[in-house]
PDB file with SEQRES, HELIX, SHEET and CRYST1 records, atoms N, CA, C and O in Angstrom:
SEQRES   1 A   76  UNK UNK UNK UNK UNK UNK UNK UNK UNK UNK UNK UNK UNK          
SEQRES   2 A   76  UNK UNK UNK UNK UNK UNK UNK UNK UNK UNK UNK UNK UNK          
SEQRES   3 A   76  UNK UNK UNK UNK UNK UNK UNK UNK UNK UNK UNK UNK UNK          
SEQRES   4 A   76  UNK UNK UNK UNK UNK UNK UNK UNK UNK UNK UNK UNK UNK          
SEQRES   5 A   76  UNK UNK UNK UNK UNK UNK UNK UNK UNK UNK UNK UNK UNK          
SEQRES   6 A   76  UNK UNK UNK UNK UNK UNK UNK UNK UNK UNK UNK                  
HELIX    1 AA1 UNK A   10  UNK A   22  1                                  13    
HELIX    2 AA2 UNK A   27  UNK A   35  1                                   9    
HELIX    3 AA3 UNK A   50  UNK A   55  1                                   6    
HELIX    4 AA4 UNK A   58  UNK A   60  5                                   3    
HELIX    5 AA5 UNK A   66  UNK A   72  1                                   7    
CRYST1    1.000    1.000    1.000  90.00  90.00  90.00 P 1           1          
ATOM      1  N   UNK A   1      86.134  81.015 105.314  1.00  0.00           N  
ATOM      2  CA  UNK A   1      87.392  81.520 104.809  1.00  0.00           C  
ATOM      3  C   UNK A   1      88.489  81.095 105.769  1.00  0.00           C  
ATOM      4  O   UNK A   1      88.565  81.477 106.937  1.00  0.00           O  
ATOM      5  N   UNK A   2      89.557  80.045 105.000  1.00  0.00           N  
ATOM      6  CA  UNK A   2      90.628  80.055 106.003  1.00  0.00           C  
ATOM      7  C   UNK A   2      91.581  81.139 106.418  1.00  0.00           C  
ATOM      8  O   UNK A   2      91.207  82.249 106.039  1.00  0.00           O  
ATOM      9  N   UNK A   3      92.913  81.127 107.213  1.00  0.00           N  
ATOM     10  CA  UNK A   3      93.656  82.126 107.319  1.00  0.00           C  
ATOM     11  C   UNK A   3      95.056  81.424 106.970  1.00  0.00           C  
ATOM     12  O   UNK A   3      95.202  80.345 107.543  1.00  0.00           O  
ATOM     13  N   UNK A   4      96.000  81.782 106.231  1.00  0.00           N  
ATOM     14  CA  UNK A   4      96.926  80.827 105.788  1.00  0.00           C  
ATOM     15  C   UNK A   4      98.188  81.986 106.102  1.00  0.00           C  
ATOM     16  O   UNK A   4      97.913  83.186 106.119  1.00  0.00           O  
ATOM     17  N   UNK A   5      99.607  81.483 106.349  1.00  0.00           N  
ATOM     18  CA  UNK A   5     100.767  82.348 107.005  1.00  0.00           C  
ATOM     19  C   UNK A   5     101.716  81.614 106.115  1.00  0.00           C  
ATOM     20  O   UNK A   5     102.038  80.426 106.086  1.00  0.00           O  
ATOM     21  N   UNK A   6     102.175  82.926 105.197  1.00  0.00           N  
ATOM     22  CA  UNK A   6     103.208  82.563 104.493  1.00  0.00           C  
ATOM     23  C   UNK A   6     104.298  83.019 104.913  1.00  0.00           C  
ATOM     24  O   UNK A   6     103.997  83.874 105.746  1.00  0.00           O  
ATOM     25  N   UNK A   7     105.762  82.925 104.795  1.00  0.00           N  
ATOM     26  CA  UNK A   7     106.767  83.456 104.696  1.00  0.00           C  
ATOM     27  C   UNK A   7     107.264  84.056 103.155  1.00  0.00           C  
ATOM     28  O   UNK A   7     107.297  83.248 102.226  1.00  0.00           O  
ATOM     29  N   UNK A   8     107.698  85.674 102.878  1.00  0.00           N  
ATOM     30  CA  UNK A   8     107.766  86.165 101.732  1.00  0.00           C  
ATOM     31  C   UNK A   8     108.517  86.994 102.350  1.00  0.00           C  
ATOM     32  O   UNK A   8     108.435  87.575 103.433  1.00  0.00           O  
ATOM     33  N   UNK A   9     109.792  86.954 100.917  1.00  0.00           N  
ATOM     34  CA  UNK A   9     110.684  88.361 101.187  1.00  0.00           C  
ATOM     35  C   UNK A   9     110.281  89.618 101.266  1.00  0.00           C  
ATOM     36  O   UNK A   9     109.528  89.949 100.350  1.00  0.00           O  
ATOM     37  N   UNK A  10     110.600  90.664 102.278  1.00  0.00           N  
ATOM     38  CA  UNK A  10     110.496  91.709 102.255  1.00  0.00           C  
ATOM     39  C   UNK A  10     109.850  92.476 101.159  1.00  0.00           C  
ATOM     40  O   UNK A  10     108.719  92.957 101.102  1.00  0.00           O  
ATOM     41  N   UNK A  11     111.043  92.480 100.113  1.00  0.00           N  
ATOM     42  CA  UNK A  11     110.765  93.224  99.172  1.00  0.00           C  
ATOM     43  C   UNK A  11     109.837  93.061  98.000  1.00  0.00           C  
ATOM     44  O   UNK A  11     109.386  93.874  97.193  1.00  0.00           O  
ATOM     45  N   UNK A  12     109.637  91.329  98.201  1.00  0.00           N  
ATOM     46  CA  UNK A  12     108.237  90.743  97.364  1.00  0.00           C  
ATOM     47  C   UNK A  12     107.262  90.863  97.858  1.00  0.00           C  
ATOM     48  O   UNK A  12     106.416  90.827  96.964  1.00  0.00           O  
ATOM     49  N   UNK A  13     106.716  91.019  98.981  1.00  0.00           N  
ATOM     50  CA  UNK A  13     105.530  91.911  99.983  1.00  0.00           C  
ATOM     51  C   UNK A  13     105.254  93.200  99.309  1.00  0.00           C  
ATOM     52  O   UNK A  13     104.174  93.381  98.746  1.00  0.00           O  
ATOM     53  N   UNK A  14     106.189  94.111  99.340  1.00  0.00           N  
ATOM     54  CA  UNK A  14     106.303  95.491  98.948  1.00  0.00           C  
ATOM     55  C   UNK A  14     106.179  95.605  97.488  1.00  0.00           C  
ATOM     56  O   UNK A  14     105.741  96.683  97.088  1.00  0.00           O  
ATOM     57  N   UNK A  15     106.438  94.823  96.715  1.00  0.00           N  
ATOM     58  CA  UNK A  15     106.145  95.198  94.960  1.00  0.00           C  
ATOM     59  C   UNK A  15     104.712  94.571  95.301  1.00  0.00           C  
ATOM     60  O   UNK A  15     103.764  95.289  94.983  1.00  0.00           O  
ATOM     61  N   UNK A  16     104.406  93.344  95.898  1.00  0.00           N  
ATOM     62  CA  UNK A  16     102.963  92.942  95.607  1.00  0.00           C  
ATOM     63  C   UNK A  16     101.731  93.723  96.167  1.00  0.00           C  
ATOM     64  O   UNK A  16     100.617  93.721  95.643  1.00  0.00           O  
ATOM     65  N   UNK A  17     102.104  94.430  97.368  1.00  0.00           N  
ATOM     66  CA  UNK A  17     101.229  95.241  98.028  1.00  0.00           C  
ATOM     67  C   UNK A  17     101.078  96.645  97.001  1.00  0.00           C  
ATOM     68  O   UNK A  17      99.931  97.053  96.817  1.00  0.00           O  
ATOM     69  N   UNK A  18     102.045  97.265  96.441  1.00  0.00           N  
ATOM     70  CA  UNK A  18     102.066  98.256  95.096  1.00  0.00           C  
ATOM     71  C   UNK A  18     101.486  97.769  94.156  1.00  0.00           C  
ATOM     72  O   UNK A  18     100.355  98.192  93.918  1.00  0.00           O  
ATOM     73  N   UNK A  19     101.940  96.937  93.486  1.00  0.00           N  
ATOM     74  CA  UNK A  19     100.594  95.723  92.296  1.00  0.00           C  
ATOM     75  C   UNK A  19      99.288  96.137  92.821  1.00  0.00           C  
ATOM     76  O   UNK A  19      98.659  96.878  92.065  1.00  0.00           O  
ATOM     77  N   UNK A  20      98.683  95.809  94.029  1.00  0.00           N  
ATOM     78  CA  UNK A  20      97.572  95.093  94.372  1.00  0.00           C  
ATOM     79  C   UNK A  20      96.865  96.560  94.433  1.00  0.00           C  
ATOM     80  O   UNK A  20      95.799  96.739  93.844  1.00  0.00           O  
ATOM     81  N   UNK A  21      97.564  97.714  95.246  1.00  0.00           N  
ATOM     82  CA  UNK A  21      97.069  98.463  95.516  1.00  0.00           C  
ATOM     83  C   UNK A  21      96.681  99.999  94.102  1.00  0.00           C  
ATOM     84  O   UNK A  21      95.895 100.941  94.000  1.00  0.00           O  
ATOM     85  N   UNK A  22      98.106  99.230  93.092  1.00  0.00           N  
ATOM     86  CA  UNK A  22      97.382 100.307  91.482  1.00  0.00           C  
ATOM     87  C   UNK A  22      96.407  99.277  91.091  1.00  0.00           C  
ATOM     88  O   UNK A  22      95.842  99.839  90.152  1.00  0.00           O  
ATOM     89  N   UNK A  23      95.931  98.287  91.200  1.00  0.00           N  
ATOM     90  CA  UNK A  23      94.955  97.919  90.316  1.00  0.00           C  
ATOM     91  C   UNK A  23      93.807  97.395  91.556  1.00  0.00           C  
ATOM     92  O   UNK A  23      93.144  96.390  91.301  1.00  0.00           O  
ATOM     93  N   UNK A  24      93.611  98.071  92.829  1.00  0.00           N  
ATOM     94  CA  UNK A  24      92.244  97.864  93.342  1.00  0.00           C  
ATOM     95  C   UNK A  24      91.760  96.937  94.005  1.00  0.00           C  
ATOM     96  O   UNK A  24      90.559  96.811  94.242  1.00  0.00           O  
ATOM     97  N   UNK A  25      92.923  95.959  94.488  1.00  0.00           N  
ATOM     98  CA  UNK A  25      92.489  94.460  94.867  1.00  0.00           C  
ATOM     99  C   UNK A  25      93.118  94.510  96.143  1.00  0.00           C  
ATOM    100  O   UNK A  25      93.207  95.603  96.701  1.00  0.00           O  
ATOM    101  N   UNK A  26      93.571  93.476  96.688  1.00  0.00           N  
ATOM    102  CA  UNK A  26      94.419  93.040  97.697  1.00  0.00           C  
ATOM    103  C   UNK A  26      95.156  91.812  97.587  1.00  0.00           C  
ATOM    104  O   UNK A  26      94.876  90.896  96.813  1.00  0.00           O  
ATOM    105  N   UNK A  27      96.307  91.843  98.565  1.00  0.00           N  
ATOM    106  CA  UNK A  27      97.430  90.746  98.042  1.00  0.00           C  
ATOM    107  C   UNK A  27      96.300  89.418  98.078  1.00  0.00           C  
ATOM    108  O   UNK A  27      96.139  88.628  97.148  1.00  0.00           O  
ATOM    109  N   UNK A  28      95.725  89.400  99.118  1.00  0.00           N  
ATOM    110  CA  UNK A  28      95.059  88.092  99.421  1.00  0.00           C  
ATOM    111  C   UNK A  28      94.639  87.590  98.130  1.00  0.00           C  
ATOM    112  O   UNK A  28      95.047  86.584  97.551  1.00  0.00           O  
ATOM    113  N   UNK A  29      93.590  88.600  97.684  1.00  0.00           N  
ATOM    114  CA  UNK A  29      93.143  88.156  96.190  1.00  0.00           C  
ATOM    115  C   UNK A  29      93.611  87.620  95.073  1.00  0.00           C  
ATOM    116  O   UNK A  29      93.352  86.727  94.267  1.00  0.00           O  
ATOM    117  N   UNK A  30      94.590  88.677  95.345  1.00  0.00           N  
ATOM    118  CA  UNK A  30      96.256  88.440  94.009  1.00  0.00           C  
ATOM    119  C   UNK A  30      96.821  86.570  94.415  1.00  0.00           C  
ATOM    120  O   UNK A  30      97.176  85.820  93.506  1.00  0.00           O  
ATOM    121  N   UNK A  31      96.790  86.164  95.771  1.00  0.00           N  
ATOM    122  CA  UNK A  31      97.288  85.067  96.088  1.00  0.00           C  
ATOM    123  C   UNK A  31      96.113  84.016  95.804  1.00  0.00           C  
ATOM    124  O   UNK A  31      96.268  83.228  94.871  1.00  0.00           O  
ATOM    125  N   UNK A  32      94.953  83.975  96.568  1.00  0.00           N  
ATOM    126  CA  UNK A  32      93.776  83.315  96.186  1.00  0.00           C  
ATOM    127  C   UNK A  32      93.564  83.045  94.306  1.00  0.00           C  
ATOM    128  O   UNK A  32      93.479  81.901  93.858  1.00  0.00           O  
ATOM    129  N   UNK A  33      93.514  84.086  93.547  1.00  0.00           N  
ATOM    130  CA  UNK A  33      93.351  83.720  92.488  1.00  0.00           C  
ATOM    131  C   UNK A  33      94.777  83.006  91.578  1.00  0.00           C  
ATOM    132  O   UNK A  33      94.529  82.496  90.486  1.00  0.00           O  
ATOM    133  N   UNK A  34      95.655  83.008  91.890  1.00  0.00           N  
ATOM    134  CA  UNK A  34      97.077  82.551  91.842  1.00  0.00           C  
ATOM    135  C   UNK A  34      96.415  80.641  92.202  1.00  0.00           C  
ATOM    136  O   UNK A  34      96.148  79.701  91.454  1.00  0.00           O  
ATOM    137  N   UNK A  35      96.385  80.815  93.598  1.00  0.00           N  
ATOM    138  CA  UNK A  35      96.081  79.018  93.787  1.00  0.00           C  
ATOM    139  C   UNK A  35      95.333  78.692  93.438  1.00  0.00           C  
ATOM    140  O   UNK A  35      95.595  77.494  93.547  1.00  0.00           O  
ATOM    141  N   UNK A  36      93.996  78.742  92.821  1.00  0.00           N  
ATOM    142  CA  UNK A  36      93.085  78.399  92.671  1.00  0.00           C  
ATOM    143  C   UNK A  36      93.528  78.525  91.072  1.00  0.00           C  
ATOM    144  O   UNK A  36      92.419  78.337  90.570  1.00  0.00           O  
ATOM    145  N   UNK A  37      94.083  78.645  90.377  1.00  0.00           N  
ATOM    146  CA  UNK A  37      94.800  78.616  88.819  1.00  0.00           C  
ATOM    147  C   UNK A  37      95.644  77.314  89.111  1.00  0.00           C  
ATOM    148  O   UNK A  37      95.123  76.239  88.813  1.00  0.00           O  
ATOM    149  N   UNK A  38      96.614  77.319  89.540  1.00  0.00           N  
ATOM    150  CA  UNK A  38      97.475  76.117  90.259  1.00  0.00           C  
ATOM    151  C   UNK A  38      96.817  75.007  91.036  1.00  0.00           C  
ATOM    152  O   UNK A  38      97.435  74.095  91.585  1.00  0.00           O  
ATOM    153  N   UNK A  39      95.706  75.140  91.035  1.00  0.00           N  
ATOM    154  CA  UNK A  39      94.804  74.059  91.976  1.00  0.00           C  
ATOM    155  C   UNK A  39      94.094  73.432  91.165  1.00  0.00           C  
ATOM    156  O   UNK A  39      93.657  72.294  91.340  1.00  0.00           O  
ATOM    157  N   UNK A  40      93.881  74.303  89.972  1.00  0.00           N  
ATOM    158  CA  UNK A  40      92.709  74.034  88.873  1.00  0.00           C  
ATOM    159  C   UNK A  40      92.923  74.501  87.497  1.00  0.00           C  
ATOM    160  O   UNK A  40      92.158  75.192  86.823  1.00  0.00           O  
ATOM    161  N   UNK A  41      94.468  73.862  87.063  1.00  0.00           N  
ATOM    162  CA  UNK A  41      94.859  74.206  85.724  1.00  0.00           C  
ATOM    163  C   UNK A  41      94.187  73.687  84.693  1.00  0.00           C  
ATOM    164  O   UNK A  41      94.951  73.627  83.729  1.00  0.00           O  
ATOM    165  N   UNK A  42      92.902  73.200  84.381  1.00  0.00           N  
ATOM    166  CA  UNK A  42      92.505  72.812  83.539  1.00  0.00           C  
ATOM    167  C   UNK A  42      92.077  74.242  82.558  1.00  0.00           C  
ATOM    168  O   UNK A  42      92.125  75.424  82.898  1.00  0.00           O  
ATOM    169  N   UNK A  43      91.757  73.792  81.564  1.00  0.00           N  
ATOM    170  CA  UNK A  43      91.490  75.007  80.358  1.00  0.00           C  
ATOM    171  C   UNK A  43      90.084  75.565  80.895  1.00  0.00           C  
ATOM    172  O   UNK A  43      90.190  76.791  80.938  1.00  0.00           O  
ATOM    173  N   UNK A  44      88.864  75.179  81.303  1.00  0.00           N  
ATOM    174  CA  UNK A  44      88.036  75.492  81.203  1.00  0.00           C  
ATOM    175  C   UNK A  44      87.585  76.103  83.040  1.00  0.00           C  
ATOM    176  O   UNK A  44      86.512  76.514  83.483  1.00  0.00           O  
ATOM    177  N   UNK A  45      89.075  75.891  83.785  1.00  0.00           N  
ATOM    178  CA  UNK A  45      88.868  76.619  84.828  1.00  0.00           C  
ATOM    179  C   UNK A  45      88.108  78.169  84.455  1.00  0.00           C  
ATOM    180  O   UNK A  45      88.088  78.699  83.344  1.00  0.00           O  
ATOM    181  N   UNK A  46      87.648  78.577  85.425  1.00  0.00           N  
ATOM    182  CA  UNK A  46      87.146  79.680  85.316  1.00  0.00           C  
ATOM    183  C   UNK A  46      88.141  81.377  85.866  1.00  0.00           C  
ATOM    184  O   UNK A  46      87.917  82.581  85.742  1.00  0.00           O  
ATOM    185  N   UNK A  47      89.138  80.618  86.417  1.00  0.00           N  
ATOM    186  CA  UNK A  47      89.712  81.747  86.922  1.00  0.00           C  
ATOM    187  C   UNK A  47      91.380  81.670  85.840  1.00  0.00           C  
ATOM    188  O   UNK A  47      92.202  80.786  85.597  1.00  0.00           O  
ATOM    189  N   UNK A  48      91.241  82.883  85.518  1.00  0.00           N  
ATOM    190  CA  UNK A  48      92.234  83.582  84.294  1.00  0.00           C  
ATOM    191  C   UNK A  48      93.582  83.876  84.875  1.00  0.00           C  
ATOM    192  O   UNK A  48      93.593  84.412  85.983  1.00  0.00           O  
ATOM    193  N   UNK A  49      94.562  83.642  84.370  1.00  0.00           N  
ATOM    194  CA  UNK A  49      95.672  84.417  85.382  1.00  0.00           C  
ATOM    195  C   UNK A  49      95.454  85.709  84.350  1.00  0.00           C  
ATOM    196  O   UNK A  49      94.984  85.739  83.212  1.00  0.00           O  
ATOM    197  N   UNK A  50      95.935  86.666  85.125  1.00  0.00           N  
ATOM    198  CA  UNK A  50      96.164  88.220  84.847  1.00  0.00           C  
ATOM    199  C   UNK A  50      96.634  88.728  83.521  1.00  0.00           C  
ATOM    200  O   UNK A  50      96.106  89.628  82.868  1.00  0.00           O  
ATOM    201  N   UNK A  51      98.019  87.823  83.113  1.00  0.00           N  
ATOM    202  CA  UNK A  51      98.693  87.965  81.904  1.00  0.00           C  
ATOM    203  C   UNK A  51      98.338  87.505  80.826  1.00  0.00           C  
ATOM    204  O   UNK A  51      98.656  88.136  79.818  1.00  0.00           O  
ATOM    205  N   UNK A  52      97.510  86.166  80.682  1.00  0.00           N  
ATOM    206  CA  UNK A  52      97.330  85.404  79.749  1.00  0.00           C  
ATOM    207  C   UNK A  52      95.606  86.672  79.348  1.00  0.00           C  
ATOM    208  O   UNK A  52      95.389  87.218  78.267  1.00  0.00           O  
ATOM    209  N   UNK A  53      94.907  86.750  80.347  1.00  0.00           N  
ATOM    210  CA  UNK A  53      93.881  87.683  79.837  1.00  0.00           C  
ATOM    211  C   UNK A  53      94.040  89.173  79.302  1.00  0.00           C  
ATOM    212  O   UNK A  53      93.163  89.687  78.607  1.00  0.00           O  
ATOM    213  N   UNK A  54      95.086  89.771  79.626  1.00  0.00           N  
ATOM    214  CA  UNK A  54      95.416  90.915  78.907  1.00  0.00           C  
ATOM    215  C   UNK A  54      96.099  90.694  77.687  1.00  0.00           C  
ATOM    216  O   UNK A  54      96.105  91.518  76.772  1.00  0.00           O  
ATOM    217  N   UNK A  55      97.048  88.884  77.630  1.00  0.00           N  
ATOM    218  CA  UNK A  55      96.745  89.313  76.036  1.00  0.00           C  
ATOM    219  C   UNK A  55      96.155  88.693  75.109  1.00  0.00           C  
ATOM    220  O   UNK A  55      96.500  88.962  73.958  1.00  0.00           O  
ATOM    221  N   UNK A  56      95.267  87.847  75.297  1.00  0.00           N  
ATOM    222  CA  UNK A  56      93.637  87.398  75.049  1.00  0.00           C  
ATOM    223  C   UNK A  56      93.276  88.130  73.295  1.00  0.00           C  
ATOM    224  O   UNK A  56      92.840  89.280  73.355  1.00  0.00           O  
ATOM    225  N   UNK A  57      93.369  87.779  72.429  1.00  0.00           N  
ATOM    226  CA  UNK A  57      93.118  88.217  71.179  1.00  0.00           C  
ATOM    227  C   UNK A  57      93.943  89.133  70.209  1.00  0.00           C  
ATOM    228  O   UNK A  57      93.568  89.630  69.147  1.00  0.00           O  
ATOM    229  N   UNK A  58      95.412  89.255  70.964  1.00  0.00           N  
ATOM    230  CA  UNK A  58      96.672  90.036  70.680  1.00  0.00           C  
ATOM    231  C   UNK A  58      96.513  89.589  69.240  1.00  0.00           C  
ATOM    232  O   UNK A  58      96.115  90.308  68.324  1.00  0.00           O  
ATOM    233  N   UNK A  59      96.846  88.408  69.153  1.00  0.00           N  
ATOM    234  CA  UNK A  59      97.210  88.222  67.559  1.00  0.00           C  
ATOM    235  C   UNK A  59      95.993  87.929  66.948  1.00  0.00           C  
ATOM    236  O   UNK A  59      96.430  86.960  66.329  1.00  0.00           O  
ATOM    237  N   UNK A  60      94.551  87.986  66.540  1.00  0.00           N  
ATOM    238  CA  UNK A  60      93.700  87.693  66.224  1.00  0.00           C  
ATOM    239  C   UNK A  60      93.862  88.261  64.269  1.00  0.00           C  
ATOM    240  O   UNK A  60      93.712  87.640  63.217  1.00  0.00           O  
ATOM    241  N   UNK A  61      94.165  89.447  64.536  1.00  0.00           N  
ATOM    242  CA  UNK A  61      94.614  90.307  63.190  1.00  0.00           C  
ATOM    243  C   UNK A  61      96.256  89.956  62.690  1.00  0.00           C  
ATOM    244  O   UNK A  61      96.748  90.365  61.638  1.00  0.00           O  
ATOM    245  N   UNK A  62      96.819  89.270  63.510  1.00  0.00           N  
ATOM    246  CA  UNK A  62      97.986  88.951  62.668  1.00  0.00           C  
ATOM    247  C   UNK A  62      98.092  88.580  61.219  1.00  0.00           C  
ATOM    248  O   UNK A  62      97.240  88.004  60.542  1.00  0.00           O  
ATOM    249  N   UNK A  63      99.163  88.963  60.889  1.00  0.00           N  
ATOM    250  CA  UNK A  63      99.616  88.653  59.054  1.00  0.00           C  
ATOM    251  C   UNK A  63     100.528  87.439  59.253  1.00  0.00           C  
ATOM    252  O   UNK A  63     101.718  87.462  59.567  1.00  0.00           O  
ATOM    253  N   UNK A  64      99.665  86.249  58.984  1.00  0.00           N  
ATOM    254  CA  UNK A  64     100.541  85.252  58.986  1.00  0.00           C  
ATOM    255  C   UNK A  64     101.823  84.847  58.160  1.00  0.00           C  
ATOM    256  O   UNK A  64     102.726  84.125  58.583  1.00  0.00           O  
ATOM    257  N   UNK A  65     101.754  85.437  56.899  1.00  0.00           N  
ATOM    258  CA  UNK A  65     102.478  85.093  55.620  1.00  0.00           C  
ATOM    259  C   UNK A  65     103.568  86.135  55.814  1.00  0.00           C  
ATOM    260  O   UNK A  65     104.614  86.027  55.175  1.00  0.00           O  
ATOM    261  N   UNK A  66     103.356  87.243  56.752  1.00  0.00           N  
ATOM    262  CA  UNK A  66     104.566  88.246  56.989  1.00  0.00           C  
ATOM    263  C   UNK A  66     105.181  87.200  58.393  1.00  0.00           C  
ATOM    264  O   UNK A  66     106.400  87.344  58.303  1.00  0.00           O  
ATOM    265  N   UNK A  67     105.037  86.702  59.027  1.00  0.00           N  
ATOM    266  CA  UNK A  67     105.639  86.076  60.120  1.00  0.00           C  
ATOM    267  C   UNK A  67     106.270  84.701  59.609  1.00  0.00           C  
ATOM    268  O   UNK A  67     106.985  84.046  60.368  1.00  0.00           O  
ATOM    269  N   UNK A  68     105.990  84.273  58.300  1.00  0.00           N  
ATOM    270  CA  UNK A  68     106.210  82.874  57.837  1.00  0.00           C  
ATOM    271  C   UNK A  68     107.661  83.195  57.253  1.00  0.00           C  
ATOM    272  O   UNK A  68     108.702  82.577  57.478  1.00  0.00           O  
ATOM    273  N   UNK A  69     107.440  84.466  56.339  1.00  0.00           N  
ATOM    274  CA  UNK A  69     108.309  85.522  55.625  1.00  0.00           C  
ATOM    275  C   UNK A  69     109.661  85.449  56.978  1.00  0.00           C  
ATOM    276  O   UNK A  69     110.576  84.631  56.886  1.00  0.00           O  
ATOM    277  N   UNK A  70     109.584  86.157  57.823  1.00  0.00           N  
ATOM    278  CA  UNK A  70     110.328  86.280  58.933  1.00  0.00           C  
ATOM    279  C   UNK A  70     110.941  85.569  59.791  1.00  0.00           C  
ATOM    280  O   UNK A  70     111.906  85.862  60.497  1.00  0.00           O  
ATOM    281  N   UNK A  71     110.210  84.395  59.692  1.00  0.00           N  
ATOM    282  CA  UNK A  71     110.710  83.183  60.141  1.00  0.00           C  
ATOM    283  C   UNK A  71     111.851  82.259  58.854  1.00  0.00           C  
ATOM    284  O   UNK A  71     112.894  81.670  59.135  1.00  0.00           O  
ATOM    285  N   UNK A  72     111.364  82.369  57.778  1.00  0.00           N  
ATOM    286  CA  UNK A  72     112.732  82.020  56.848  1.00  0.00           C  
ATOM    287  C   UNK A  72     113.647  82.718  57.060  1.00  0.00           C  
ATOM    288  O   UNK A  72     114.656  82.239  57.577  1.00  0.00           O  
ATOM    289  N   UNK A  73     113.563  84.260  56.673  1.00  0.00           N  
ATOM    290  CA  UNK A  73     114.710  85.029  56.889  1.00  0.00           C  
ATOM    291  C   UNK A  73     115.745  84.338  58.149  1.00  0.00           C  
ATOM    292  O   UNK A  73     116.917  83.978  58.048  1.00  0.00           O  
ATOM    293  N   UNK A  74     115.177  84.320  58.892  1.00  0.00           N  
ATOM    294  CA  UNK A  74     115.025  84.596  60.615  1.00  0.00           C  
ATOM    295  C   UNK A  74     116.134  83.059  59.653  1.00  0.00           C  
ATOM    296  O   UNK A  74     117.172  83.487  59.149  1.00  0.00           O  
ATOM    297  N   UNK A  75     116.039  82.472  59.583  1.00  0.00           N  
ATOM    298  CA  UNK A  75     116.301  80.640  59.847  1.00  0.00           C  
ATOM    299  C   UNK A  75     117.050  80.252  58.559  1.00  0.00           C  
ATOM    300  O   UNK A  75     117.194  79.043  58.378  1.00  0.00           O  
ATOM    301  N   UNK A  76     117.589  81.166  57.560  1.00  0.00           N  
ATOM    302  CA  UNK A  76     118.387  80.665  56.319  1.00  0.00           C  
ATOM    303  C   UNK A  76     119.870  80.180  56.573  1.00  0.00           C  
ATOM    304  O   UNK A  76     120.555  79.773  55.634  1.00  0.00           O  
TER     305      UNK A  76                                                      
END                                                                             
C-alpha cells in the first residue's frame, strides 16, 4: 500500500470526512475507489462509482410512450 499527500480545501476534507463517516468507510477508500474508476474507465471495470450504482435500474419500469408524450409537448 502506497501513502499519497494531497492538498484539499479545508472545507472539502470536512464534507468528505462526514460522507465517509455516515456511510462506514474512510476518505482513503472514498479516494482509492474514485482513482481506480478514473484509472480504469472501461465498462466492465469492476469498481462502480457510488452514484451511477444507486441508480442502477431507476428506469427499468418506465412508461416510455408517457415520456415520448412529454417530450413533444415539451418541444412543439
Amino acid at each position: 500500500m502506497s501513502k499519497l499527500t494531497l492538498s484539499v480545501d479545508e472545507r472539502v476534507v470536512s464534507r468528505a470526512k462526514r460522507y465517509a463517516q455516515q456511510r462506514g468507510i474512510s476518505v482513503s477508500q472514498i479516494v482509492e475507489t474514485y482513482l481506480a474508476a478514473v484509472a480504469d474507465p472501461s465498462p466492465s471495470s469492476k469498481q462502480k462509482t457510488p452514484i451511477l450504482h444507486s441508480i442502477r435500474g431507476s428506469l427499468a419500469k418506465a412508461d416510455l410512450s408517457q415520456y415520448r408524450k412529454h417530450l413533444a409537448a415539451k418541444y412543439r
